[in-house]
C-alpha positions in Angstrom: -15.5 -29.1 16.5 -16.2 -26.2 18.5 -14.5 -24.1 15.6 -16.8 -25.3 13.4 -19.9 -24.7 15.4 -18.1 -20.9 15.9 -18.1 -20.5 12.1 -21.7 -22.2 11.6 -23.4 -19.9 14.1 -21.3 -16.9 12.2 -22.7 -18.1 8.8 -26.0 -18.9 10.3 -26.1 -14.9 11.2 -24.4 -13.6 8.1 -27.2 -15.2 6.5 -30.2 -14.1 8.7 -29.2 -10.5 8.6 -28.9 -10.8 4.5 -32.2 -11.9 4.2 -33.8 -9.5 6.2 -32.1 -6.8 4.4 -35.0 -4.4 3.9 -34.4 -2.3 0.0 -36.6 0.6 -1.0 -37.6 0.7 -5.0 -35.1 2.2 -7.1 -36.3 5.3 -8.1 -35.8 6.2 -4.1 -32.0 7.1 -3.8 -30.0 9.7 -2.8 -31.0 13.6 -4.4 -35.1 12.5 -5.4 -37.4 14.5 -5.2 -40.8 13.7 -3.7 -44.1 15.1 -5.0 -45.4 17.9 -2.5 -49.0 18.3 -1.4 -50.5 14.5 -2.3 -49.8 11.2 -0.4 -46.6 9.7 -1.7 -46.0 6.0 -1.3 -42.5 4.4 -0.4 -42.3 0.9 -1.4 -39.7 -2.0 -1.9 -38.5 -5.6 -0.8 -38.1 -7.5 2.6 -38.0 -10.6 3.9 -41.8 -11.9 4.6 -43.1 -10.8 8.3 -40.3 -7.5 8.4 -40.9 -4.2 10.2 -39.8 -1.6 7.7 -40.2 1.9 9.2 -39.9 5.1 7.0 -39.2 8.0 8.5 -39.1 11.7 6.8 -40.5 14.7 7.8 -41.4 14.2 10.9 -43.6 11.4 10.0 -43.0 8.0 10.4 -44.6 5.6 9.4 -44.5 1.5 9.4 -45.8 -1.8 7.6 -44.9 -5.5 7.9 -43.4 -7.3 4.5 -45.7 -9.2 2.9 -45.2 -11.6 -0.1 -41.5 -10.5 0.1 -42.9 -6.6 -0.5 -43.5 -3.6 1.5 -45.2 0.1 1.1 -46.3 3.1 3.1 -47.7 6.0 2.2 -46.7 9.4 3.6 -49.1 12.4 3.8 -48.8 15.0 2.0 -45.7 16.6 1.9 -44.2 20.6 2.1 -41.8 21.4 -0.5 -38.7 22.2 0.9 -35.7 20.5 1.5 -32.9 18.8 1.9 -34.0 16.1 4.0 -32.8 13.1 5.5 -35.1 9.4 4.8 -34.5 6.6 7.0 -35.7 3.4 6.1 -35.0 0.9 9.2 -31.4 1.0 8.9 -30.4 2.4 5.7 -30.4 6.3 4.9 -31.2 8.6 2.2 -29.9 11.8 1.5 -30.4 15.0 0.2 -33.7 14.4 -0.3 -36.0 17.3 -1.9 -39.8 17.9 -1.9 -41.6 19.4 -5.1 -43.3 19.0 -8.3 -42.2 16.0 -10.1 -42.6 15.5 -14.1 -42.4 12.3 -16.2 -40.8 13.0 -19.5 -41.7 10.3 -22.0 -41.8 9.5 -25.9 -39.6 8.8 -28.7 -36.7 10.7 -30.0 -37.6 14.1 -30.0 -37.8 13.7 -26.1 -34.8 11.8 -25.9 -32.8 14.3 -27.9 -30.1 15.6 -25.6 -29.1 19.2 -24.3 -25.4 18.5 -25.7 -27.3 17.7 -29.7 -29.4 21.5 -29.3 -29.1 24.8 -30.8 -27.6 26.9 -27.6 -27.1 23.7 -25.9 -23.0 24.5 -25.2 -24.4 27.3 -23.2 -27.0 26.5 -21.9 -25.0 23.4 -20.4 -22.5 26.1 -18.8 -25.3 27.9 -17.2 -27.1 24.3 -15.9 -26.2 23.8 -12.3 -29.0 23.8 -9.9 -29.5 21.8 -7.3 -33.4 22.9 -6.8 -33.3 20.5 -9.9 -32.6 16.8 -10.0 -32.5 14.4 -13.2 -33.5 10.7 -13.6 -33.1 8.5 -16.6 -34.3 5.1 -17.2 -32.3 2.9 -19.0 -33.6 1.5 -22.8 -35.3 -1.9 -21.8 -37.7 -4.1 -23.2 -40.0 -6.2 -21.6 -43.5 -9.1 -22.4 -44.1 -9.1 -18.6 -44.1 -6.1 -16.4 -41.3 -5.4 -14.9 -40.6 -3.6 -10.9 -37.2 -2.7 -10.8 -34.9 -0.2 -13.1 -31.3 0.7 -12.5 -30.6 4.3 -12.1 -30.3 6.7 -9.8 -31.1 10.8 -9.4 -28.7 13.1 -9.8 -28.3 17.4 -9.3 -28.5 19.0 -12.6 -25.6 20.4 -13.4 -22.7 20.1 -16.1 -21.9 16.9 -16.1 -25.3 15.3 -15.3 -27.3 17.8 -18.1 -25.6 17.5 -21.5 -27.1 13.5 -21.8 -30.4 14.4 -20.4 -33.8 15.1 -22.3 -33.3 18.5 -23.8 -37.0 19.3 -23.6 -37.7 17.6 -20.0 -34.5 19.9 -19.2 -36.0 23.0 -20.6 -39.5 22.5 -19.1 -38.0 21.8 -15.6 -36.1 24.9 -15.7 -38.6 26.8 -16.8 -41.2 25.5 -13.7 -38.3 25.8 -11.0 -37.9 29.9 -11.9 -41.3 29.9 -12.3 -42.8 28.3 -8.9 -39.5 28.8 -6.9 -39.6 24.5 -5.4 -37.5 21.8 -6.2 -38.5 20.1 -9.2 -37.8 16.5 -10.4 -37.7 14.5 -14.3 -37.5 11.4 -14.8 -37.1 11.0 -18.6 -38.7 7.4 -20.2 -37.6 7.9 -23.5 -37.0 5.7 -26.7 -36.0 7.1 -30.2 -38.4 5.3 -33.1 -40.8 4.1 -31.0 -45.0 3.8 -31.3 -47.3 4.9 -29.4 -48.6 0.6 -29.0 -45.0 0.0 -27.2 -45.9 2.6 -24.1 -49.7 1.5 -23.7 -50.4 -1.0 -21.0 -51.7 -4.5 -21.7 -54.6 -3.7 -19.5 -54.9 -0.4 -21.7 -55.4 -2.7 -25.0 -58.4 -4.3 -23.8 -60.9 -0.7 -24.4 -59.4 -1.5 -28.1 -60.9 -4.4 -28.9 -60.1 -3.9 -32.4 -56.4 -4.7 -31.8 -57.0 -8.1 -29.5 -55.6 -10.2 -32.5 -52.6 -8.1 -32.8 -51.6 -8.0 -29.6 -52.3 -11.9 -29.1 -49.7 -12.5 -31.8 -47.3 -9.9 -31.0 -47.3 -11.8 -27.5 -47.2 -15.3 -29.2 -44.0 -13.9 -31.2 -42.4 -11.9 -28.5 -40.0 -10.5 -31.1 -37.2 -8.1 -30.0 -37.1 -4.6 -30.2 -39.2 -1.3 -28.7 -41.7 -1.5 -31.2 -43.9 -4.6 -29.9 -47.3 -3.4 -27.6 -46.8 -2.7 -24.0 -43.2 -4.0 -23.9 -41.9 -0.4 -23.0 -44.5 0.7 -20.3 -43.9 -3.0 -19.0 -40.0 -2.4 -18.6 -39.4 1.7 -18.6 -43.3 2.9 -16.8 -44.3 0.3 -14.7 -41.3 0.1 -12.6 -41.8 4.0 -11.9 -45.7 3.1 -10.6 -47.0 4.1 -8.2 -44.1 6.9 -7.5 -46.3 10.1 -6.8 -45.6 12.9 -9.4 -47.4 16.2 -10.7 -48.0 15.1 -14.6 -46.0 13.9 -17.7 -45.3 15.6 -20.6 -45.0 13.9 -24.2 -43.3 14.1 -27.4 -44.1 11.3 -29.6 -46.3 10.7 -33.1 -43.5 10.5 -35.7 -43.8 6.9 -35.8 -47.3 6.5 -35.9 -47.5 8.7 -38.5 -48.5 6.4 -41.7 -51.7 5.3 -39.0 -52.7 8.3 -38.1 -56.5 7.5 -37.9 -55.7 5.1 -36.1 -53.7 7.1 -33.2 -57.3 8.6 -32.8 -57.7 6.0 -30.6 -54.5 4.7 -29.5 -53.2 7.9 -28.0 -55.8 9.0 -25.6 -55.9 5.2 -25.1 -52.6 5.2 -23.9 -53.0 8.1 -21.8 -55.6 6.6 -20.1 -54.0 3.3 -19.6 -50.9 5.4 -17.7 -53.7 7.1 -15.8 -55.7 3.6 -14.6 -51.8 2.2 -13.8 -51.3 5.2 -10.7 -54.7 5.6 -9.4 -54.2 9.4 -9.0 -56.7 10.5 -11.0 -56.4 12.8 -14.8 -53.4 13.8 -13.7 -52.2 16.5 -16.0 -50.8 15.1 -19.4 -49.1 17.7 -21.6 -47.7 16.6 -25.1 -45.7 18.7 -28.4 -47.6 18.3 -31.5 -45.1 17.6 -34.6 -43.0 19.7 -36.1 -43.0 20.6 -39.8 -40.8 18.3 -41.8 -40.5 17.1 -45.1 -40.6 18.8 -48.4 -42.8 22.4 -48.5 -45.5 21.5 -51.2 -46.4 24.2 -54.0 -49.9 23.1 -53.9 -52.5 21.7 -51.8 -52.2 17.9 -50.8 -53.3 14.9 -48.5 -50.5 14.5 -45.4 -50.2 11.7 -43.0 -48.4 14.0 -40.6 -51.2 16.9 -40.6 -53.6 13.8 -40.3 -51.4 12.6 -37.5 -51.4 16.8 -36.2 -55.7 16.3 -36.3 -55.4 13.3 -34.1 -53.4 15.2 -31.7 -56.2 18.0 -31.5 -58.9 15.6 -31.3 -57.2 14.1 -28.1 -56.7 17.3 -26.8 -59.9 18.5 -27.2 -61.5 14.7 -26.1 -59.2 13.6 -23.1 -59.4 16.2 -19.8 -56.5 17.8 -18.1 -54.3 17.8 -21.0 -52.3 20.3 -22.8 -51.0 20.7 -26.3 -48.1 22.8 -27.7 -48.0 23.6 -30.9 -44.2 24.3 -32.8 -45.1 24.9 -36.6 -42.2 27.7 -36.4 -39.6 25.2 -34.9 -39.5 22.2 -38.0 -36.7 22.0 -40.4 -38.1 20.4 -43.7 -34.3 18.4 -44.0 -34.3 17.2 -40.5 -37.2 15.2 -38.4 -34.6 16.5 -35.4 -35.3 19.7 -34.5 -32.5 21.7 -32.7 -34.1 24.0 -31.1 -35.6 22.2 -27.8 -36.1 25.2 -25.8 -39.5 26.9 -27.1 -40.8 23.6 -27.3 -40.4 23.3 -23.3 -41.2 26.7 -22.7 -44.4 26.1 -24.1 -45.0 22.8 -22.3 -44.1 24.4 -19.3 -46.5 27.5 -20.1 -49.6 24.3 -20.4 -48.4 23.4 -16.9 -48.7 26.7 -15.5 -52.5 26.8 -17.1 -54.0 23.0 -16.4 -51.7 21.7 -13.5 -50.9 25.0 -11.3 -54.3 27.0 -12.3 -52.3 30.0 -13.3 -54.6 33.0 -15.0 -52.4 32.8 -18.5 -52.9 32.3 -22.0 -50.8 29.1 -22.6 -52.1 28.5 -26.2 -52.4 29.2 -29.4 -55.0 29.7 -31.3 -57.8 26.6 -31.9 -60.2 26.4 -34.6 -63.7 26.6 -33.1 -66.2 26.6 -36.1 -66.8 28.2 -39.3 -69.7 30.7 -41.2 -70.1 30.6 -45.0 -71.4 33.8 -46.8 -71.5 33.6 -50.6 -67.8 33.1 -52.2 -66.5 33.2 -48.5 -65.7 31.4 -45.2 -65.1 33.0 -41.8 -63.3 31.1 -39.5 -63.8 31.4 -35.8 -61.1 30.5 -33.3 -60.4 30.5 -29.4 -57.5 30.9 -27.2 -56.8 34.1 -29.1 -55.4 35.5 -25.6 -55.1 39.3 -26.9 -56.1 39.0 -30.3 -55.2 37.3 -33.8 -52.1 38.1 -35.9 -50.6 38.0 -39.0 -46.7 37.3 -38.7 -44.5 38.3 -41.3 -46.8 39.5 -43.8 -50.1 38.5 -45.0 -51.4 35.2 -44.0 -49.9 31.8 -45.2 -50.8 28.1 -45.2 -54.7 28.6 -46.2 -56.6 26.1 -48.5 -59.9 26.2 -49.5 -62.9 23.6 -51.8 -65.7 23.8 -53.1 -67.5 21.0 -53.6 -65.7 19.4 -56.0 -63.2 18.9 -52.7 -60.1 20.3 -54.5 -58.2 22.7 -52.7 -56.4 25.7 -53.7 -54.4 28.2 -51.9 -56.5 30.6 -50.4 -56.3 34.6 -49.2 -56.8 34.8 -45.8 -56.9 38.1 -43.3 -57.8 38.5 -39.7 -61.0 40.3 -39.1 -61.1 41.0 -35.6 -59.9 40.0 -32.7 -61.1 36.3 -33.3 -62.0 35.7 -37.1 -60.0 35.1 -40.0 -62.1 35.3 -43.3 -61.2 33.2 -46.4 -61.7 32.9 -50.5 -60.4 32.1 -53.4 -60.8 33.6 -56.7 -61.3 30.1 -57.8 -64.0 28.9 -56.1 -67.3 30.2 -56.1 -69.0 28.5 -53.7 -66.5 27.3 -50.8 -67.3 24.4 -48.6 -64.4 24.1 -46.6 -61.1 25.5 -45.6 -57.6 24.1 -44.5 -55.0 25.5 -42.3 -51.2 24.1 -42.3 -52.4 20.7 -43.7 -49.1 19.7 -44.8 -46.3 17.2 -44.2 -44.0 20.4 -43.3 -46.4 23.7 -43.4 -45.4 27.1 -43.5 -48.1 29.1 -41.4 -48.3 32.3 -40.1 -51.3 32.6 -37.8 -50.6 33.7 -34.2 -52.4 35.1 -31.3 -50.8 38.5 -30.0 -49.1 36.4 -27.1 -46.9 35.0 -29.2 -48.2 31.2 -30.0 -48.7 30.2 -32.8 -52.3 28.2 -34.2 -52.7 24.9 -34.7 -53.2 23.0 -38.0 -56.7 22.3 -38.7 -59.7 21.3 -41.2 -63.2 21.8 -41.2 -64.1 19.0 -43.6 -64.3 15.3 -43.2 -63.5 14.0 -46.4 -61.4 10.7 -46.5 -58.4 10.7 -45.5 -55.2 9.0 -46.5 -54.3 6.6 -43.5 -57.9 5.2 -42.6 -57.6 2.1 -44.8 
């Protein structure tokens, strides 16, 4: 009998202490990297009535369970590292403090460092440990989700051939340039819309799509491409995890609704901005690539509509950043190889909006236009130095009259921030188009080496509002 009671009070124990085992969220682990300089919450699970304690950097701080969940928040914290987080009993390691980058979108994100141009090299040449890597697993989800299963790791090797080759590329670039530990956490799905990364909460300022997203819900068919199911299962988890920005590389599948993305996309942005609470944190996206056949003449293009929709939410949603790649396409391939200018320049849009760095970070952007007789003079900013002509005289100009047909056009650079336009053909011009194509060969630079965005000065119809 007593041997019983022995092995009852034993079990009794076994039990109490494996309920009141306290766990921090996942995406705290061994080798993160904490966001320096704003209040970074720690959060996780405990039994109900618990006293978690956090300690780290000579703070500590502590909370009592509630509901069967827990959170502090540090203060702001000094980049440096590594450091040692306890929480109660268990301990973290190796812990850095930084600048800390979500990398999200569809393929083009996902697209590893072992699938790129120099990315044999450049693997070689990889190990850092000022730079750490998270990846969240593919998952799908109707309700949102709080838990993912992954862990960081120290670039390197081994850890950077399967990770986001432009989230690789950007970090690098910010480590050498800021000289502090830097963290990614790639969210990234191949073929996916914009719809599947915008909050549920994010739908309702689109009150257009209420139907759709009622019976998407009713349905709750598999697969990524269903609303919210991917910020549900691959964002929300990461929330409210304290970070400098994300950066973006998505559109190809929203493409044949571009019109639409008008709306969706700085929708979306906003909808991961309401989720943290941390304000217009910086949001920093690749504009697509040239792909597809080159056209002799003149024609209507989802994808340059898709490209207008991207300006327009750069222009329309603060703090964000835009870099444009019309030299990096390849007409046979909607996979581009070469991932490293396309994080360069992401990284260049963080130096400018999120570290207030004195540098030209753009291209050039159509500002407005002048019409003189048989002629059009376009106007541009973020000309840094001056316009330029790159390999010869200017390429990728359309122009109308008012019949609305375009033809190509001649185009120079007058200046330091004009370019003027005509066509023998048309006698009385109404507007111009620049790298309005599925895949558009362009030439227009600033003397900083970016190259302009695509743009139109007309509104005629286009081919996705319907």
């Amino acid at each position: 009998m007593s041997r019983l009671i022995v092995f009852g009070t034993i079990f009794a124990m076994l039990a109490v202490a494996a309920g009141a085992a306290v766990t921090p969220a996942p995406i705290f682990t061994d080798n993160a990297v904490l966001q320096q300089g704003i209040e970074a919450p720690v959060w996780g699970t405990a039994d109900n009535g618990e006293k978690v304690t956090v300690k780290f950097q000579n703070q500590e701080v502590s909370t009592v369970a509630k509901d069967g969940n827990w959170m502090v928040r540090l203060a702001p914290l000094k980049a440096g590292g590594p450091f040692t987080m306890t929480i109660n009993d268990l301990t973290l390691k190796n812990i850095l403090v930084g600048e800390v980058w979500i990398c999200s979108g569809q393929s083009n994100m996902a697209w590893t460092v072992k699938n790129t141009t120099n990315g044999e090299k450049d693997i070689l040449e990889s190990r850092n440990s000022m730079i750490r890597l998270y990846t969240v697993p593919l998952k799908t989800s109707y309700t949102p989700l709080t838990e993912i299963n992954s862990n960081w790791v120290m670039c390197g090797p081994t850890t950077t051939p399967g990770f986001s080759a432009v989230g690789y590329y950007f970090g690098r670039d910010i480590e050498k340039e800021l000289q502090v530990p830097v963290g990614l956490i790639n969210t990234s799905w191949g073929g996916t819309s914009v719809e599947s990364w915008t909050s549920l909460d994010g739908f309702k300022a689109m009150p257009e799509l209420a139907n759709w997203v009622a019976e998407e819900y009713e349905k709750k068919a598999e697969g990524p491409n269903h609303p919210s199911v991917l910020f549900n299962a691959m964002v929300n988890p990461l929330v409210p995890y304290a970070f400098r920005g994300a950066i973006w590389y998505q559109g190809e599948n929203n493409a044949g609704k571009a019109f639409a993305y008008r709306k969706l996309f700085p929708g979306m942005i906003k909808s991961w901005r309401d989720a943290w609470k941390q304000g217009d944190f910086p949001f920093l996206f690749v504009q697509l690539a040239p792909f597809m056949k080159i056209e002799d003449t003149p024609m209507e293009s989802a994808w340059a509509e898709l490209r207008e929709a991207q300006l327009l939410t750069l222009k329309a949603s603060p703090n964000t950043g835009m870099a444009v790649i019309t030299d990096v396409g390849n007409p046979n391939d909607i996979h581009p190889r070469d991932k490293e200018p396309v994080g360069a320049r992401l990284a260049l849009a963080a130096q400018k909006i999120a570290y207030k760095q004195d540098i030209v970070y753009s291209g050039p952007i159509y500002r407005s236009m002048k019409r003189s007789g048989s002629t059009i003079t376009l106007y541009f900013d973020n000309v840094g130095r001056g316009l330029e002509s790159r390999g010869g005289e200017l390429t990728g100009f359309a122009i109308a009259g008012e019949d609305k047909k375009f033809v190509w056009a001649n185009a120079k650079v007058v200046g330091g921030n004009k370019v003027v336009v005509s066509a023998d053909s048309v006698k009385e011009p109404v507007a111009v188009r620049y790298g309005w194509a599925n895949c558009p060969v362009v030439n227009l630079w600033n003397k900083d080496g970016l190259p302009a965005s695509p743009f139109r000065t007309d509104d005629f119809p286009m081919v996705t509002n319907k």
